[in-house]
Backbone as CSV, one residue per row, in Angstrom:
resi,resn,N_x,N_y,N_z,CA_x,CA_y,CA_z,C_x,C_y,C_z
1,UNK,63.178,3.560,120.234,61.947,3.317,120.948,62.102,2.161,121.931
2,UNK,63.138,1.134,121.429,63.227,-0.362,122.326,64.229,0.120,123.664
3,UNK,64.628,1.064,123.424,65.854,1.667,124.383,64.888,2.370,125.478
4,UNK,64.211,3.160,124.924,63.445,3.800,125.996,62.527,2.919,126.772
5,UNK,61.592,2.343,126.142,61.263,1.416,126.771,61.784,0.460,128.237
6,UNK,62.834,0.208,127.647,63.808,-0.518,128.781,64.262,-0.095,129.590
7,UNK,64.311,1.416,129.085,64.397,2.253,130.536,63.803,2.640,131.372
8,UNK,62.607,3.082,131.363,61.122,3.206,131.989,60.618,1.970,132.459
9,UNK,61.464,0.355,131.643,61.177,-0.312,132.900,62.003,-0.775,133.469
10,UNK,63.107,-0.321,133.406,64.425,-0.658,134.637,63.933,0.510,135.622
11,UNK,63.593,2.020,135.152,62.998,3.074,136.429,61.470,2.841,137.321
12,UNK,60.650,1.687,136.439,59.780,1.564,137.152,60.245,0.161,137.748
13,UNK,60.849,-0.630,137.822,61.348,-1.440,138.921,62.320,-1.002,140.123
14,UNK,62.994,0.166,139.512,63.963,0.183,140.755,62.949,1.226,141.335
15,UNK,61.995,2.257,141.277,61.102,2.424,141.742,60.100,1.356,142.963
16,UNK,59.431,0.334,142.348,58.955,-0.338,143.243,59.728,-0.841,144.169
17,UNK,61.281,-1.566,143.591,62.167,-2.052,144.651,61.961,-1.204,145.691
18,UNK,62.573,0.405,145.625,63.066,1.250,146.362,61.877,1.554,147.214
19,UNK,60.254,1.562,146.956,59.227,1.350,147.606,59.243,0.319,148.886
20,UNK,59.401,-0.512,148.142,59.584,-1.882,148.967,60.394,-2.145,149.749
21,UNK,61.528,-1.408,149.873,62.933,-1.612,150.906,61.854,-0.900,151.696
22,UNK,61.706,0.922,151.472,61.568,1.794,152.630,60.357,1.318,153.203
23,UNK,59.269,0.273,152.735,58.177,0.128,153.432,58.609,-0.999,154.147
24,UNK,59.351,-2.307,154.531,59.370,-2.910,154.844,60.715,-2.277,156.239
25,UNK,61.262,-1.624,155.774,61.748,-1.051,156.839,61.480,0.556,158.023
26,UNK,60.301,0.655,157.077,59.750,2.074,157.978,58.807,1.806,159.038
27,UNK,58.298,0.403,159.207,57.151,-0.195,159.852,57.896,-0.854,161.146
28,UNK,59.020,-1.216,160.818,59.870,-1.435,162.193,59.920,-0.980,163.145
29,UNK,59.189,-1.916,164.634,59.662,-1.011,165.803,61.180,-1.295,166.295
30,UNK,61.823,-0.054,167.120,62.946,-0.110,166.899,63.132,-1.156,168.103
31,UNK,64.237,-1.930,168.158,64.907,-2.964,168.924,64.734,-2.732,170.350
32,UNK,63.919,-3.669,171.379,64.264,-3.730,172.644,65.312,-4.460,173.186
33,UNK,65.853,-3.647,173.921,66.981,-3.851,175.171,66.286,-5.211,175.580
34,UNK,67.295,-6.564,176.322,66.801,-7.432,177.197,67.355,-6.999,178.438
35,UNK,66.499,-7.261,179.554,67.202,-6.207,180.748,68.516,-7.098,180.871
36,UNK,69.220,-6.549,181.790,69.926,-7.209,182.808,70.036,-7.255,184.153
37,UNK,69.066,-7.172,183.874,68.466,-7.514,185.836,67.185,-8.278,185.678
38,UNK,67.813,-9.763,186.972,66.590,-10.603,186.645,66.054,-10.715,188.172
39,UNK,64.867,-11.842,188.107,64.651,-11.897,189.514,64.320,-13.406,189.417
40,UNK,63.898,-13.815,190.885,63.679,-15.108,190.958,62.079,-15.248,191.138
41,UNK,60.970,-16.039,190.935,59.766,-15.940,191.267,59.209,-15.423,192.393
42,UNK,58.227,-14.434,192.002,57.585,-13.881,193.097,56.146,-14.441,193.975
43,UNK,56.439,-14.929,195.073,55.861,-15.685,195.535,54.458,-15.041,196.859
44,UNK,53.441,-14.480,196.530,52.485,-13.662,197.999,51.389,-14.234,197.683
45,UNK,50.645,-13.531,199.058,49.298,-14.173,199.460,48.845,-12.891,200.137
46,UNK,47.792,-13.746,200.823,46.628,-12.831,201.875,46.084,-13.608,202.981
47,UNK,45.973,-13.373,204.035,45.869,-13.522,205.075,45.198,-12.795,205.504
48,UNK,44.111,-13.394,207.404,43.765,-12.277,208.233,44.383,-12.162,208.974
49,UNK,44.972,-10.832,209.500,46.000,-10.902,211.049,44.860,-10.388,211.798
50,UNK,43.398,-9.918,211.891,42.858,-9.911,213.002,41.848,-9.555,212.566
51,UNK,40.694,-9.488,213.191,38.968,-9.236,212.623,39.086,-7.854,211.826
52,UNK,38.637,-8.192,210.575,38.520,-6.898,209.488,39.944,-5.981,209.049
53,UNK,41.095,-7.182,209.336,42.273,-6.642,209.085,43.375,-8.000,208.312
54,UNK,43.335,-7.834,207.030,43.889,-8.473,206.020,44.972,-8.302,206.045
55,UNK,46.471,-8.506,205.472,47.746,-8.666,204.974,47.681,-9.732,203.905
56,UNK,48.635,-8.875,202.850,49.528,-9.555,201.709,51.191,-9.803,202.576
57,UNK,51.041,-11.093,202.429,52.040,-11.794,202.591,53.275,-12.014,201.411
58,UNK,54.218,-11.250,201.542,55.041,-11.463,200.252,56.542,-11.950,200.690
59,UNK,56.746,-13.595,200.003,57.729,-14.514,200.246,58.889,-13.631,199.728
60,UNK,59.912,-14.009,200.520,61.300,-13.137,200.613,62.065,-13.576,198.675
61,UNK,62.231,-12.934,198.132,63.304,-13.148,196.621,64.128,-12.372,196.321
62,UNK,64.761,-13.322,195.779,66.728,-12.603,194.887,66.129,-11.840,194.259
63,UNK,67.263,-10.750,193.572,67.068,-10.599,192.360,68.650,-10.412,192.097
64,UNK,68.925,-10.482,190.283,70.081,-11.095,190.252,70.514,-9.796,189.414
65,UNK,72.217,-9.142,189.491,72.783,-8.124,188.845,73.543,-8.915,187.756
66,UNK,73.662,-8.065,186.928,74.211,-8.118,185.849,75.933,-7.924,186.506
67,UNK,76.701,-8.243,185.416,78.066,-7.958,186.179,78.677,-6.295,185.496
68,UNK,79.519,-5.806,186.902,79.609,-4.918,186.408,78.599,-3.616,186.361
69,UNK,77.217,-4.221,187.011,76.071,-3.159,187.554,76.036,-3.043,188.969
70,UNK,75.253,-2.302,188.998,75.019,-1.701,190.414,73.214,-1.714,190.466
71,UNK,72.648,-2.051,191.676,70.946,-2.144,191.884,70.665,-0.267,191.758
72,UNK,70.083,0.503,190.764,69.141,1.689,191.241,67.878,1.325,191.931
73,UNK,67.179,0.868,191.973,66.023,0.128,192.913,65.668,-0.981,192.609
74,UNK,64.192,-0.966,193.254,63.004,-2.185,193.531,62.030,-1.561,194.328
75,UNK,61.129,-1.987,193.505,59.648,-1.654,194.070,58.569,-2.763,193.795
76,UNK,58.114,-3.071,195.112,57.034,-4.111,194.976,55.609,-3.040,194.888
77,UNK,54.411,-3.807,193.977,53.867,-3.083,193.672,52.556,-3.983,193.836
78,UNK,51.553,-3.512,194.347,50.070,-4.326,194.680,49.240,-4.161,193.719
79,UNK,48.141,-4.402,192.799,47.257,-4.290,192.097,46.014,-4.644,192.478
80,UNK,45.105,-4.030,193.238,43.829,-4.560,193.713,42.735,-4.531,192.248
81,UNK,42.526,-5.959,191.657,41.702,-5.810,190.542,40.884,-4.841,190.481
82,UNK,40.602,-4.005,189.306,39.598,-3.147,188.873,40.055,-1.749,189.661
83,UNK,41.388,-1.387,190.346,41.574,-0.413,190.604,43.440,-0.516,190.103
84,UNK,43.852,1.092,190.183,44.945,1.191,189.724,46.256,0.616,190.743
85,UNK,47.480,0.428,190.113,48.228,-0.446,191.092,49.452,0.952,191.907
86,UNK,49.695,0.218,193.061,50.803,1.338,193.576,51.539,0.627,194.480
87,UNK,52.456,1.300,194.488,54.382,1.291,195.227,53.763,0.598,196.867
88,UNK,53.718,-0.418,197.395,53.941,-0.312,198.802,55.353,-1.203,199.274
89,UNK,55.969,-1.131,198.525,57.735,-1.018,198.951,58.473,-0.579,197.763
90,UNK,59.415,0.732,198.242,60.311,1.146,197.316,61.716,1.286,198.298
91,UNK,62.799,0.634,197.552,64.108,0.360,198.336,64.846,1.220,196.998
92,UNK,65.919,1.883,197.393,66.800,2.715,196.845,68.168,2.747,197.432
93,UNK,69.147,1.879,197.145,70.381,1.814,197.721,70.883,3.601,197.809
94,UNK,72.126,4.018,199.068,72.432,5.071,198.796,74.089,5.094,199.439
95,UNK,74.588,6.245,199.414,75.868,5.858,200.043,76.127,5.395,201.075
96,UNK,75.433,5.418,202.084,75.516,5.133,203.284,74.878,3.444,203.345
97,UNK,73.949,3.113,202.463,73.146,1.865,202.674,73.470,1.218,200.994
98,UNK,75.025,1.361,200.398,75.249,0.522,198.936,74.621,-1.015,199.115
99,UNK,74.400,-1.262,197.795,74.445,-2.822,197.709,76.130,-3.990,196.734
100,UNK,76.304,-4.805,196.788,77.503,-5.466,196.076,77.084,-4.629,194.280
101,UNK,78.395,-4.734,194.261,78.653,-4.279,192.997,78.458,-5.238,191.668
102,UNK,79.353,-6.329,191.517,79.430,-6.569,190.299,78.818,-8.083,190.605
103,UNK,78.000,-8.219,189.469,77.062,-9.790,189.156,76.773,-10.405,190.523
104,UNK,76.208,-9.871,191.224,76.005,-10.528,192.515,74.267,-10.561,192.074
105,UNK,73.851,-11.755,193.137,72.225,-11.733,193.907,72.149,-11.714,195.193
106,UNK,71.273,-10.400,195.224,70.855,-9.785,196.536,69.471,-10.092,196.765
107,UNK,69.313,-10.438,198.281,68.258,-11.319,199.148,67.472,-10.051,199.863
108,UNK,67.176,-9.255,199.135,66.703,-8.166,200.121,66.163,-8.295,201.193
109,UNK,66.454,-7.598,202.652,66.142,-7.764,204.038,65.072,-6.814,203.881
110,UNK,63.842,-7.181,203.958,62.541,-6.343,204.062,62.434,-5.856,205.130
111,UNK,62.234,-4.118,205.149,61.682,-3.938,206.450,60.529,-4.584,206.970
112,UNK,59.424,-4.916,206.086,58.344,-5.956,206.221,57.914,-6.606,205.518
113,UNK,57.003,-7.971,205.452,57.387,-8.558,204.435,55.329,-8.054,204.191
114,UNK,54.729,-8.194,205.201,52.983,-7.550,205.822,52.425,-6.646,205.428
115,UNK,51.681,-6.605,204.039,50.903,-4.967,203.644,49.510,-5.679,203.727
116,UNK,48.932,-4.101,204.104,47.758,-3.962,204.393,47.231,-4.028,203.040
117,UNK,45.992,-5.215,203.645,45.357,-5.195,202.173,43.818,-4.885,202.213
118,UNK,42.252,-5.110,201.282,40.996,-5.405,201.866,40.340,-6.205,201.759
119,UNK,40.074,-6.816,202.965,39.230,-8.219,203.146,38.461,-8.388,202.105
120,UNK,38.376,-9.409,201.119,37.887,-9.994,200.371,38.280,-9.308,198.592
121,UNK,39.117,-8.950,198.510,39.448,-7.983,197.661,40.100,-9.156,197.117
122,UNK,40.866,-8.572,195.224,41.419,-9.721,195.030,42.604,-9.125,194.150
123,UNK,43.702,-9.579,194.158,45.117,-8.611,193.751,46.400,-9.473,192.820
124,UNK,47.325,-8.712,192.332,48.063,-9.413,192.161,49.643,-8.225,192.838
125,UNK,50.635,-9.073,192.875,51.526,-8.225,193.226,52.921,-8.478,192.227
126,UNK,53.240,-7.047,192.219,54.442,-6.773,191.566,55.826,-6.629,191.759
127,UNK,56.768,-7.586,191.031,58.590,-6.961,191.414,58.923,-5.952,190.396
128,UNK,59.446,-4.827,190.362,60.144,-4.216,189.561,61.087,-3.239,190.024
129,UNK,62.368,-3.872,189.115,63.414,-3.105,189.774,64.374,-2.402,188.048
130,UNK,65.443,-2.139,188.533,66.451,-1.534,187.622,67.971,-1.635,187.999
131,UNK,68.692,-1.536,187.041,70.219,-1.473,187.339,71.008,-0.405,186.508
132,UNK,72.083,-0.255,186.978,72.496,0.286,186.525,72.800,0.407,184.742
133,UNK,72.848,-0.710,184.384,72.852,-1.171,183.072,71.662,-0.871,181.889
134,UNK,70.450,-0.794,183.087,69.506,-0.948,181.644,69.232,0.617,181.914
135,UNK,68.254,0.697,180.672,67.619,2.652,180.433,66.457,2.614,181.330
136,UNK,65.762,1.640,181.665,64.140,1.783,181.921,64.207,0.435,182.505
137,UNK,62.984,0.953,183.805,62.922,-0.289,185.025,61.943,-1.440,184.289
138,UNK,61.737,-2.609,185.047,61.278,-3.716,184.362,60.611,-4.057,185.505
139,UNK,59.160,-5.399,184.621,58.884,-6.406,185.519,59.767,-7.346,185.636
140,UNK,59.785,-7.537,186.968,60.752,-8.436,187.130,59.886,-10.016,187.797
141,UNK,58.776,-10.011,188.195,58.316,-10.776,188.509,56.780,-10.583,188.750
142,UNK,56.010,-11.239,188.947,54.392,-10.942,189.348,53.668,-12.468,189.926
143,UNK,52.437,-12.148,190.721,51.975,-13.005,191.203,51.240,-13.048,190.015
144,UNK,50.049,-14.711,190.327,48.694,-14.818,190.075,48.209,-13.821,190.848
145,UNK,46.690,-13.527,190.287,46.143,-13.375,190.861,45.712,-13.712,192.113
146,UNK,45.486,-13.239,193.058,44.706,-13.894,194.704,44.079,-13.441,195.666
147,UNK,42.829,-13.902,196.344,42.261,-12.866,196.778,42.402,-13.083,198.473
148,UNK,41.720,-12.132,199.291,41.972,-11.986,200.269,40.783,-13.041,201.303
149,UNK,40.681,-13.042,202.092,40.150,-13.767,202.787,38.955,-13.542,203.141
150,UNK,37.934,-13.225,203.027,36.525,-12.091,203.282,35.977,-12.168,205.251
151,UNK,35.959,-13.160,205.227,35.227,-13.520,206.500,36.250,-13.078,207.913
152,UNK,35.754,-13.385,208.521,36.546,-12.993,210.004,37.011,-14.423,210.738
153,UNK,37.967,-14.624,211.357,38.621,-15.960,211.811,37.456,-16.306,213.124
């Protein structure tokens, strides 16, 4: 009777143990990647360039490769509060237009640096790019918030 006993509670401990491993490990989210692609602070504004005509001003930045990668893009991305955000620059190196290969920082030459924005509106703006290295693109940088200028010069 003292035998059985001891067994039913060596099976009801390795029971709870064996509970206790798979719950403490079934709740795990699985491991994120740290990218390897960084950037340097993203620096914009807003401005009027002429009566009832706004621009986001966005200061020129690195962003830095991993070694051994290659840039798949960058896309700066606008967010006008309380509405959804979208692409107004997407750069895509290609054969004809490569970027440096291994652990370099590239100064991207903007075709412009001037997006149209709306007077008195208020936004933040986005870097996100990718490399060859990681699975999935990243923020790479973001403004404050800031708003546009409302009035007319």
């Amino acid at each position: 009777m003292k035998a059985r006993k001891i067994l039913l509670l060596c099976l009801a401990v390795l029971i709870i143990g064996g509970m206790g491993v798979w719950l403490a490990f079934y709740k795990l989210d699985p491991a994120q990647a740290e990218p390897e692609i960084y950037a340097n602070p993203v620096h914009a504004g807003c401005y009027i360039a002429a009566p009832s005509d706004c621009r986001i001003h966005v200061e020129p930045f690195t962003i830095n490769i991993a070694s051994g990668s290659k840039l798949d893009f960058f896309q700066l991305w606008a967010s006008r509060v309380g509405y959804s955000a979208g692409i107004i620059y997407d750069f895509r190196p290609d054969v004809s237009n490569p970027l440096p290969i291994t652990g370099t920082v590239v100064t991207p030459s903007q075709v412009t640096q001037d997006y149209a924005a709306q007077c008195g509106a208020t936004y933040y703006v986005y870097l996100i790019g990718k490399d060859t290295l990681d699975n999935t693109a990243f923020v790479l940088g973001s403004t404050a918030q800031f708003t546009c200028p409302a009035g007319v010069p």
